[in-house]
C-alpha positions in Angstrom: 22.0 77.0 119.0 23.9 76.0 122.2 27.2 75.8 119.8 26.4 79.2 118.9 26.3 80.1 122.0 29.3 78.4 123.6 31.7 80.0 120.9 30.5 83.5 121.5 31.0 82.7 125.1 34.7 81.4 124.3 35.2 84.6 122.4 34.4 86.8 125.1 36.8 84.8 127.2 39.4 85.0 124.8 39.3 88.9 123.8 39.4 89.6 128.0 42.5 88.1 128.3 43.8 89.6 125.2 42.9 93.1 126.7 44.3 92.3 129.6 47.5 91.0 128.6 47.7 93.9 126.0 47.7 96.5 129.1 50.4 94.6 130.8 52.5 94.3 127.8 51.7 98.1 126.8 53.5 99.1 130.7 56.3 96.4 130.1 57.1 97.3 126.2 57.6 101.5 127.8 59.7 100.9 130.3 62.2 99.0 127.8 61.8 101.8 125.3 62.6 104.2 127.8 65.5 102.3 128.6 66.6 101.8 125.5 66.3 105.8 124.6 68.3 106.5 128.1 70.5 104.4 126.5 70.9 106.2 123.0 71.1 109.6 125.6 73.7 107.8 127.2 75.6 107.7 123.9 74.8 111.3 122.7 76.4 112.7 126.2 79.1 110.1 126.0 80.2 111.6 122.3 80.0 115.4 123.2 82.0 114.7 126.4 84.6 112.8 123.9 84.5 115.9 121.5 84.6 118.0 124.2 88.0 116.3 125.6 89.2 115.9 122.2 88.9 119.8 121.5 90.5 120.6 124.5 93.6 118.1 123.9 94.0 119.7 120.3 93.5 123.1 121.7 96.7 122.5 124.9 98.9 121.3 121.7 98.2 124.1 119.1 99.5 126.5 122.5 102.3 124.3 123.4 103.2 123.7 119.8 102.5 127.6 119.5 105.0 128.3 122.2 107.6 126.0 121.1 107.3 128.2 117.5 107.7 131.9 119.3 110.6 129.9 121.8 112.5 129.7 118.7 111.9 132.5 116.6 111.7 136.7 117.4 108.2 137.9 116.9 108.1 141.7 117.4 106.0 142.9 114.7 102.4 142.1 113.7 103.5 140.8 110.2 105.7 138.7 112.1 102.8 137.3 114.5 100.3 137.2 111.5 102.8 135.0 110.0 103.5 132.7 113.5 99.4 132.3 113.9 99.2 131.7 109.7 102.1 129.3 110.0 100.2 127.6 113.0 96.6 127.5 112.8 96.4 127.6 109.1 94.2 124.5 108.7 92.6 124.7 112.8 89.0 125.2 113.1 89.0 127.4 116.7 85.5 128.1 118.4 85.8 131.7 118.6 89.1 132.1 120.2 90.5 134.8 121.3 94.3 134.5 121.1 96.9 136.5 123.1 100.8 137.4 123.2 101.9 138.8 126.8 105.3 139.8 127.8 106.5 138.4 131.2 105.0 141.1 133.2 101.4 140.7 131.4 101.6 143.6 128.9 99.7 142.6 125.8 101.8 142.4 122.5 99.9 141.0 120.5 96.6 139.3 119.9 93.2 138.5 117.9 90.1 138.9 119.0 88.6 140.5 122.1 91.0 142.8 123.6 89.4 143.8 127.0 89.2 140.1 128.2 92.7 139.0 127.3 93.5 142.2 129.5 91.3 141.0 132.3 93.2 137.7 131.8 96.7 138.7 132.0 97.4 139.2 135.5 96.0 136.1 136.1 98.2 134.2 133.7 101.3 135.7 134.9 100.7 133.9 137.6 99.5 130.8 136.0 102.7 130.5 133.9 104.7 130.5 136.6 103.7 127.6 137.6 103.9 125.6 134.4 106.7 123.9 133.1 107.9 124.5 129.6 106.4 122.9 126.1 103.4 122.2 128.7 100.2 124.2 129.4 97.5 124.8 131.5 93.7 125.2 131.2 92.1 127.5 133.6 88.2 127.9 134.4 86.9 131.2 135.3 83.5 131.7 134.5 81.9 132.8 131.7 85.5 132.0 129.8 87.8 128.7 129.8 91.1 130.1 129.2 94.4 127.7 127.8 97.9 129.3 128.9 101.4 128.0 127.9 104.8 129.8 129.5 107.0 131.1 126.2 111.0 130.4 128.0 114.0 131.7 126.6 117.5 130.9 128.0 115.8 129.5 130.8 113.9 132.4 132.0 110.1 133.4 131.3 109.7 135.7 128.2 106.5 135.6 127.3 103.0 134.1 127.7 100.5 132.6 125.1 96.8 132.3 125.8 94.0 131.1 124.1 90.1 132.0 125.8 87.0 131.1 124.4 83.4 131.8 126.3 82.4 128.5 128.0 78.8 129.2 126.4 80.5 129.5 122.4 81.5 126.5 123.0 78.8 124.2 124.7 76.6 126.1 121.3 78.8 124.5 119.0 79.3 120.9 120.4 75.5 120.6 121.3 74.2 121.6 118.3 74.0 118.6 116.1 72.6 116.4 119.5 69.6 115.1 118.5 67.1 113.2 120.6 63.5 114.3 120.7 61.2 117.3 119.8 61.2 118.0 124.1 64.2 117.2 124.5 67.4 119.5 126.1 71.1 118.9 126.8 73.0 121.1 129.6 76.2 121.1 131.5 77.5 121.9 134.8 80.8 121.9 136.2 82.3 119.4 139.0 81.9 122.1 141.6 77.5 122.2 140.8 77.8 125.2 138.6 75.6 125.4 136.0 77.8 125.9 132.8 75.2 126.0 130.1 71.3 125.3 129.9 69.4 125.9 126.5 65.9 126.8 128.5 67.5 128.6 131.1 69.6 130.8 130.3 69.5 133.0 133.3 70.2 130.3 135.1 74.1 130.1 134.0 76.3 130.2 136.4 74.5 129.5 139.6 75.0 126.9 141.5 73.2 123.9 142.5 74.6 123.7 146.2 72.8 127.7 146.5 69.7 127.1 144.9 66.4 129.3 145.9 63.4 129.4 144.9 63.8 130.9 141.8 66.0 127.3 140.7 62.7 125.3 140.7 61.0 126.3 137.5 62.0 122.7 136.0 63.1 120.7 139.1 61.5 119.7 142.4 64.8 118.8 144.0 68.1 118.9 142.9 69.1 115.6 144.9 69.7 113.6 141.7 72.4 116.7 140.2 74.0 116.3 143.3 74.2 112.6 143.4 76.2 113.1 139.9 78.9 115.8 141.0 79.2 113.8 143.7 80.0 110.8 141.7 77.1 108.5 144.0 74.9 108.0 140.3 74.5 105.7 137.8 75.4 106.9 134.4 71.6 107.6 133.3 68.3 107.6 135.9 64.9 109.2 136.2 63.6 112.2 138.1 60.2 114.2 138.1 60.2 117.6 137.2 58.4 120.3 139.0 55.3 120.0 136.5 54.9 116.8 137.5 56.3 115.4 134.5 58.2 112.1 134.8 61.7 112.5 133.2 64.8 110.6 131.9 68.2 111.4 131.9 71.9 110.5 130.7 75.2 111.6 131.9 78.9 111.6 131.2 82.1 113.3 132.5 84.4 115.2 130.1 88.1 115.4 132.2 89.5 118.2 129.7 93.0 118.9 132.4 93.9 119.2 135.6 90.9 119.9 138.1 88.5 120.9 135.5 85.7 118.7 135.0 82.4 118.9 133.3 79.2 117.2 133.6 77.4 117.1 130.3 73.6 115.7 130.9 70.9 114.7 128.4 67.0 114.5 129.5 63.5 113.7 127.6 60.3 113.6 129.4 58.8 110.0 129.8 56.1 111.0 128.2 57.4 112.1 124.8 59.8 108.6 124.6 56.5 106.0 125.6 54.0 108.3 123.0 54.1 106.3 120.0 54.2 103.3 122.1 51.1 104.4 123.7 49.2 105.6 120.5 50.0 101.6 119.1 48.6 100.0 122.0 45.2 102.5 122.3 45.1 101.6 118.6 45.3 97.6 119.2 43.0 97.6 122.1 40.5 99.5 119.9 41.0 96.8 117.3 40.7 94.0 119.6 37.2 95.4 120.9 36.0 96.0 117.2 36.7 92.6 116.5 34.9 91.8 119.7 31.9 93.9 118.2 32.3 92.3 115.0 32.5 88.8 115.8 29.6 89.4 118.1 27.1 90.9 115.6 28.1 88.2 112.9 27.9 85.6 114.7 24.3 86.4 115.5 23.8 87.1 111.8 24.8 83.7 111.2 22.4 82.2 113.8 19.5 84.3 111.7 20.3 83.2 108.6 21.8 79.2 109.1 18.4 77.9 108.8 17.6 79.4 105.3 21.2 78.9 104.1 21.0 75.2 104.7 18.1 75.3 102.5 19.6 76.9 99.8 22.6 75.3 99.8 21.4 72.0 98.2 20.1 73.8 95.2 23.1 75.7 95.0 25.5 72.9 95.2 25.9 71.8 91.5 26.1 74.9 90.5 28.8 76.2 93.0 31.2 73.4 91.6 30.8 74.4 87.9 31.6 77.8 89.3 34.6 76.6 91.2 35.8 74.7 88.4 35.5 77.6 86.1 37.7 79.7 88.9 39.7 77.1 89.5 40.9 77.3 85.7 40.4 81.1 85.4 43.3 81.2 88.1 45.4 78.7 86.6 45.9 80.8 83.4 46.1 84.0 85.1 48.5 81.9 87.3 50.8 81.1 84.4 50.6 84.7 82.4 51.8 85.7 85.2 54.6 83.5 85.3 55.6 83.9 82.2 55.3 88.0 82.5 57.5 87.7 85.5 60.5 85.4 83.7 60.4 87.9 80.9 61.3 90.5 83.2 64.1 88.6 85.2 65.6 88.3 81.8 65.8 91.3 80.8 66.7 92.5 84.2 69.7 90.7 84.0 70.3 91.0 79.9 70.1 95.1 80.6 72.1 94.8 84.2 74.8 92.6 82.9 78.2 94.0 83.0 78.6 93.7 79.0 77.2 94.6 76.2 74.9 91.8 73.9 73.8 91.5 70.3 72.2 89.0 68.5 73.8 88.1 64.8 71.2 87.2 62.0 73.7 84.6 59.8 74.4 87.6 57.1 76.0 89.3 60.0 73.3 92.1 60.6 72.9 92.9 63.9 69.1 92.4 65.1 68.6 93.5 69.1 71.4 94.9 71.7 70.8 95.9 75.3 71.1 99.1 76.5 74.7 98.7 77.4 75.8 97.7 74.5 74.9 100.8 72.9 76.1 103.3 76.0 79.5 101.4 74.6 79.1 102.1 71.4 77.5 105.8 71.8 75.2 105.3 68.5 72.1 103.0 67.6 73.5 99.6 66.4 70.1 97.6 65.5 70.0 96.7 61.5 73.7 98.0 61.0 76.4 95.0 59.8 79.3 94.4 62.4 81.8 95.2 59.7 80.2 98.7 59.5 80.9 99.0 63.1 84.0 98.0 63.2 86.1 98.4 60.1 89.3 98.9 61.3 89.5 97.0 64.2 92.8 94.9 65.6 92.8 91.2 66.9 95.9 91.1 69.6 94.2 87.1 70.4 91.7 84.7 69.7 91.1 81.1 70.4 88.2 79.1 70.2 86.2 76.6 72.4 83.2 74.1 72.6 81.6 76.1 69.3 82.6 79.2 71.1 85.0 81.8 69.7 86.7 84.7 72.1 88.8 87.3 70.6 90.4 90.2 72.1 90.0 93.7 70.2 91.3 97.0 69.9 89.9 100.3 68.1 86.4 99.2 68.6 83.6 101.7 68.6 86.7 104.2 67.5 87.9 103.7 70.9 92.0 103.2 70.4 93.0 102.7 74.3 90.6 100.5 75.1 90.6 96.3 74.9 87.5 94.9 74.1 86.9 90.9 74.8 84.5 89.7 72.1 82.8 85.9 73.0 80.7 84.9 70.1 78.5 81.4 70.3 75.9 79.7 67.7 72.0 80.0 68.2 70.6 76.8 67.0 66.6 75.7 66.8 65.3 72.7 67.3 66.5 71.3 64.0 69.9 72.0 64.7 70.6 74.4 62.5 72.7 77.8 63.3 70.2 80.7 63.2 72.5 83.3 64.1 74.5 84.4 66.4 74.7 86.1 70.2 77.8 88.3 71.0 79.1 89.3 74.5 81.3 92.5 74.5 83.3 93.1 77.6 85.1 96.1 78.1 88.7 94.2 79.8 91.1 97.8 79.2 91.8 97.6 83.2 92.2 93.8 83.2 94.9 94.5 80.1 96.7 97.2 82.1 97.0 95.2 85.4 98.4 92.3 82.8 101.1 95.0 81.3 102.2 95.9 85.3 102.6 92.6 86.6 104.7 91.5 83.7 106.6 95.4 84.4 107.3 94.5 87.9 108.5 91.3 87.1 111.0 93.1 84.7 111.9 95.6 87.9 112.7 92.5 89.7 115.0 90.9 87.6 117.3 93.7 87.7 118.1 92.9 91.8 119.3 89.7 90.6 121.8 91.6 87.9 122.5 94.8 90.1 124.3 93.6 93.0 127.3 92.4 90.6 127.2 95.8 89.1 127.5 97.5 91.8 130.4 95.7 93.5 132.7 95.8 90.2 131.8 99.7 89.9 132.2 100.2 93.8 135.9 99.6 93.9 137.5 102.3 91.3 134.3 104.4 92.3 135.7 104.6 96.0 139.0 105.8 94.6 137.9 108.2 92.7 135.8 109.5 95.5 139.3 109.3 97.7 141.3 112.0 95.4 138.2 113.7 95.0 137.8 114.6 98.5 141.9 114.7 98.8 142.0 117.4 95.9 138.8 119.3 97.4 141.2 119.9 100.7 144.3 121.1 98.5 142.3 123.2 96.0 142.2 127.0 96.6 141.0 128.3 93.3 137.3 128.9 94.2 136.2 127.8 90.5 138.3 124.6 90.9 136.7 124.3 94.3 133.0 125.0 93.5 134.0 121.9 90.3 135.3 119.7 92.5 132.1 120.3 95.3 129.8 119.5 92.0 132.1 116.3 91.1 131.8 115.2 94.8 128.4 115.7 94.7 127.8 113.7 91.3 130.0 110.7 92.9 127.8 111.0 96.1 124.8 110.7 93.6 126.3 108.2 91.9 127.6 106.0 95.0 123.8 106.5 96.7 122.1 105.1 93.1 124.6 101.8 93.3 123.3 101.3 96.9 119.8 102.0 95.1 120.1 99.4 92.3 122.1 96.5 94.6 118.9 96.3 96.8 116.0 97.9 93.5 114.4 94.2 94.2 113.4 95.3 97.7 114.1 98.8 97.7 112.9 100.9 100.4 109.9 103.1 100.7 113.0 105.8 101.9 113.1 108.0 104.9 110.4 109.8 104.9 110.2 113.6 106.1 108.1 117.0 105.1 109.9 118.2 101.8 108.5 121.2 99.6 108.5 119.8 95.9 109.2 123.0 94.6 112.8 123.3 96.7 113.8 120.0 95.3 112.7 120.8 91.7 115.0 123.9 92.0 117.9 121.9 93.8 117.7 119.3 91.3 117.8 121.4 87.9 120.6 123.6 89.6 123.1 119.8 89.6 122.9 120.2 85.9 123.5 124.1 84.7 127.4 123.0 84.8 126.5 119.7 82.5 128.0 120.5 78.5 124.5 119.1 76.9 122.7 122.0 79.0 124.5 124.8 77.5 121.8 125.6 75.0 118.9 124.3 76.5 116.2 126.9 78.0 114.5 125.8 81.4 111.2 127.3 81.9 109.4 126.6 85.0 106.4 127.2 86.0 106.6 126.1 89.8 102.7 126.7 91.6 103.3 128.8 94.5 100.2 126.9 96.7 102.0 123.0 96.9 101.7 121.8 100.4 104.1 119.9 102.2 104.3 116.1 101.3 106.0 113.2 103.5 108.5 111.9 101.2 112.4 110.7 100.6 113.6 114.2 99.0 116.7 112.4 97.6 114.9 109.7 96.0 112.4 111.9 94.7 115.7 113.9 93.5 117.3 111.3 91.9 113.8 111.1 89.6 114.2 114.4 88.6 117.3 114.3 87.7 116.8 111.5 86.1 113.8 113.1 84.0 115.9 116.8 83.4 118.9 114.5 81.6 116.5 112.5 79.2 115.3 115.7 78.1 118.3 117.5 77.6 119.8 114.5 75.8 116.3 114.5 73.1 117.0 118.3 72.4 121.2 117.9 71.4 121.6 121.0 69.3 118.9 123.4 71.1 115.1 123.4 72.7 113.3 123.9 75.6 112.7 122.3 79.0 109.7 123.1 80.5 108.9 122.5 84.3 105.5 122.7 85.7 103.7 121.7 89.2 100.5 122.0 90.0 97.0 120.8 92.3 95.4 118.5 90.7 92.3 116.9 92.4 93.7 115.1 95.9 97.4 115.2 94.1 100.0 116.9 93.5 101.5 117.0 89.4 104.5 117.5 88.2 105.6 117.4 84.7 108.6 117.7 82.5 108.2 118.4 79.0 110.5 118.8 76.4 110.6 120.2 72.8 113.0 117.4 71.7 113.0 114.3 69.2 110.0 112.6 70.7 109.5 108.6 70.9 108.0 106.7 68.5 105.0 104.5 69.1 106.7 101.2 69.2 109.2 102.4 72.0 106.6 104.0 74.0 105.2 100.9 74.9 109.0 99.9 76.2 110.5 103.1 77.7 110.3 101.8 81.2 111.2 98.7 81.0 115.1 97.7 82.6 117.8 97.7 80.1 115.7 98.8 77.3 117.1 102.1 76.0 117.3 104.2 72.6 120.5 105.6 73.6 123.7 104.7 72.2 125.6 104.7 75.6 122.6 104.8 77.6 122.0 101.9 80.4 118.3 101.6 80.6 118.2 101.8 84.1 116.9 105.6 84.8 113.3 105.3 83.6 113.2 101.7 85.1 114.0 103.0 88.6 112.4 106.2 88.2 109.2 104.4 87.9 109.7 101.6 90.5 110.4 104.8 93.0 107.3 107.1 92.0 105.1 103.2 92.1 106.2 102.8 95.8 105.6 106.4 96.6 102.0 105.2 95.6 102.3 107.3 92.9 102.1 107.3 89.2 104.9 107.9 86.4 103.4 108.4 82.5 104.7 110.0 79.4 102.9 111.1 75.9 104.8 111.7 73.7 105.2 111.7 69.6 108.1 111.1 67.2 109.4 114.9 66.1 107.0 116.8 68.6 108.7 116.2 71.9 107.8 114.7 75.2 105.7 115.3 78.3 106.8 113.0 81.3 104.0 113.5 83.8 104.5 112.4 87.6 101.3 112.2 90.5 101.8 111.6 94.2 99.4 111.8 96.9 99.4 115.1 98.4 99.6 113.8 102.2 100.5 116.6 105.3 
């Protein structure tokens, strides 16, 4: 009884000090989370500020780069200015701007959006732009707008002004309005100067100013010291204040600098409360817990003081039959134990048989296939089980096989019907316990890529070997070729005839070419990306087809193109890219010699851009496709083999792609894709 007694008394002890403790870890675990949320606020402030300097930095060089446009160019009509603005803020996302021409003298010319405030703006900017030097601009607060102005200079004097203005509040709505940090929480801004910018549960209270406040300010503050503190740069980046509910609050800071003297305080606050309630909730609920273990351990243990005395009696007589009973468990859980072993190995393996990345059969020894996973028949795209593998694939082509250990591996083509892919087929012996073969188990690998990368590293080793063969070439051609290009240029002086003249401009353009693809092919083994610049691939599809209309093989060719008027702009070499052209327009022309037709296409395709070249010629036969762009290798009887080779090798380091399909009597389609990068 006194044992009893002494662990109830223990107990008691025990769940005191775990109360206790629990209160003084409940306080100590809220004050870190509320640190840690100030923290995250810290971060939340700390990104708008960065996005609201970043949109500011973009918006002073759209107006400088604005400027700089209408410095160079006469706008003095609305199409004109629609096209300037299209030209220059054609992919910009604006807050609701307004946008404004003024002459020197303010007069408004032209703009977009709210005319009355870019008037109220303009004397203002007159004398704003003054001030400013040219290609630079100003931003200029004046409340409720932020206004951007760049000077517009023209043989050194003022012309014109360009101003952007967008409401202060347009823009604090847009920035703020993914912030999230609580279901209480609110985000607002002020100025360096205490003015309150923006404030989503006081509205009203835009524009006032901190340093002025009245009694009408103190809805949601008891003092304003700790504002002041900030604009006064005397805080730390995040702190606590009580609001004039008596509601304990936290707050985070950060300063946006978005030009000259303009700076803006953008603050983040939760109430204490909100941040420690879940923490609360999980203490209340341990401390409940602890007590109703308190409770319980209490009640049973006086159960157990009752009832020892009759359970020591009993427990004699119940002994024997307790350990058949535990014995009879005992085994109950070992085979439950093992069923569910064996339940759980059978679902590892086909886990992994059905994950696997290949597909598996099992081969009776007739040949007749008895169980596949699920990806061998997503492969095939028909039910396989109880079908013969010749059935499946009858006309199927070995390119390799070799054999290992009792294991065969053999690589396929034209399996499932599928002619353009590689299939790798490992095949190994099931044996039982008497040795014998039972059947056996296929994995099917689907290795097309693994092929293709194979195919382009032995390609680029081809490219390579024709640095090593070049640089002779060029030097013996270099010699007569600069004398030629001597009398060439001699003769273009002389010549007065302006057919003669515009022939000899064509021949000194061809030698140029020419001259440029020897430098090209003395250094193909390290060739450069090229010189890269904006280029419009429709300009240099036209320049490039116009080097040929004089050529003799063109004479009864037809060129149809079909150029897409929406390509963007794309950082590229324009001559090299020429040179492929060119290089594509004389391989056509040379498949149709008697007459056909060359058609020209570029398009949008996805994240690319697509150009193709496709002719009604000749065609190429199977065995030669495989071959077309390798060096040397050419169908021609005076052709070099070089143009497709280097064609290719220039497109590859473009990061692009260079393919052709194509059939013997039906013509060819040589298709090009580059990356359509601004």
């Amino acid at each position: 009884m006194k044992g009893y007694l002494l662990i109830i008394g223990t107990l008691i002890v025990i769940i005191s000090a775990l109360i206790t403790l629990n209160i003084f870890f409940q306080q100590s675990l809220q004050m870190e989370v509320a640190e840690q949320f100030n923290k995250h606020q810290l971060l939340l402030s700390t990104s708008t500020a960065n996005s609201i300097k970043s949109y500011f930095y973009f918006l002073r060089e759209e107006i400088v780069e604005l400027a700089r446009e209408l410095s160079e160019k006469d706008v003095e009509t609305e199409t004109a200015f629609d096209k300037v603005i299209t030209n220059e803020l054609k992919h910009k996302r604006l807050i609701k701007t307004n946008v404004g021409i003024l002459d020197a003298r303010g007069a408004i010319l032209f703009y977009r959006g709210d005319k009355e405030i870019i008037r109220q703006l303009a004397l203002h900017a007159v004398k704003e732009a003054g001030n400013i030097k040219p290609l630079d601009a100003k931003i200029v607060e004046r409340q409720p707008m932020i206004t951007v102005i760049a000077p517009v200079y023209k043989n050194g004097k003022l012309a014109r002004i360009v101003l952007f203005s967008s409401e202060i509040q347009n823009i604090a709505n847009h920035l703020f309005m993914d912030l999230k940090a609580g279901t209480k929480w609110y985000a607002w801004m002020m100025d360096k100067d205490g003015n309150l910018l923006y404030h989503p549960t006081q509205p009203e209270m835009v524009g006032r100013n901190l340093y002025k406040a009245d009694a009408t300010c103190f809805k949601c503050h008891i003092s304003f010291d700790l504002e002041k503190r900030i604009v006064e740069g005397k805080a730390a980046n995040y702190g606590r204040y009580i609001a004039a509910s008596g509601e304990d609050k936290i707050i985070a800071f950060s300063t946006a600098d978005i030009g000259g003297s303009i700076s803006w305080v953008i603050a983040v606050s939760s109430p204490y409360s909100e941040v420690t309630y879940a923490t609360r909730q999980s203490m209340k609920l341990y401390s409940w817990l602890i007590i109703s273990i308190f409770i319980t351990t209490s009640v049973v243990s006086t159960l157990l003081i009752i009832f020892n005395k009759k359970r020591i009696q009993a427990e004699e007589v119940a002994k024997r039959k307790q350990e058949l009973e535990k014995y009879a468990v005992e085994l109950e859980n070992k085979v439950i134990e093992r069923t569910t072993e064996l339940a759980s190995e059978k679902e590892k393996l086909d886990t992994i048989v059905s994950a696997i990345g290949g597909g598996i059969i099992l081969i009776d020894k007739k040949g007749k296939i008895q169980w596949g996973n699920q990806m061998i028949k997503n492969m095939a795209g028909m039910e396989l089980i109880g079908k013969p593998c010749e059935e499946v694939c009858p006309d199927c082509a070995i390119s390799e096989s070799y054999a290992k250990d009792n294991i065969d591996t053999a690589i396929l083509s034209n399996l499932f019907g599928q002619r353009d892919k590689y299939f790798q087929i490992t095949t190994a012996p099931v044996k039982g316990e008497d040795g014998e073969i039972h059947g056996y188990i296929r994995l099917i690998q689907d290795v097309t890529e693994m092929k293709k990368m194979e195919e382009q590293i032995i390609h680029s080793e081809k490219l390579a070997s024709i640095g090593r063969l070049a640089a002779g070439i060029a030097h013996e051609i270099g010699n007569p070729l600069t004398s030629i290009f001597s009398f060439v240029q001699i003769l273009r002086e002389m010549e007065q005839d302006a057919f003669k003249k515009e022939s000899l401009e064509t021949i000194y353009f061809h030698i140029n070419r020419i001259s440029e693809i020897l430098k090209q092919l003395s250094g193909f083994s390290r060739m450069p990306a090229g010189e890269l610049r904006k280029c419009h691939i429709n300009e240099i599809i036209e320049t490039s087809i116009n080097l040929i209309q004089y050529d003799k093989k063109a004479k009864n060719i037809s060129i149809v193109k079909e150029l897409s008027p929406e390509l963007p702009e794309v950082a590229c070499d324009g001559n090299m890219l020429s040179q492929v052209f060119v290089n594509l327009t004389l391989n056509a022309i040379d498949a149709m010699p008697d007459v056909g037709t060359l058609t020209v296409r570029s398009l949008i395709k996805g994240e690319g851009i697509v150009i193709q070249f496709g002719d009604t010629g000749m065609g190429i036969s199977k065995e030669d496709l495989k071959r077309i762009f390798d060096p040397f290798y050419t169908t021609k009887e005076k052709g070099t083999g070089l143009g497709l080779a280097v064609s290719y090798d220039i497109i590859k380091k473009m990061n692009g792609t260079l393919t052709v399909e194509s059939e013997a009597g039906k013509g060819s389609v040589f298709t090009i894709t580059i990356p359509a990068v601004s």
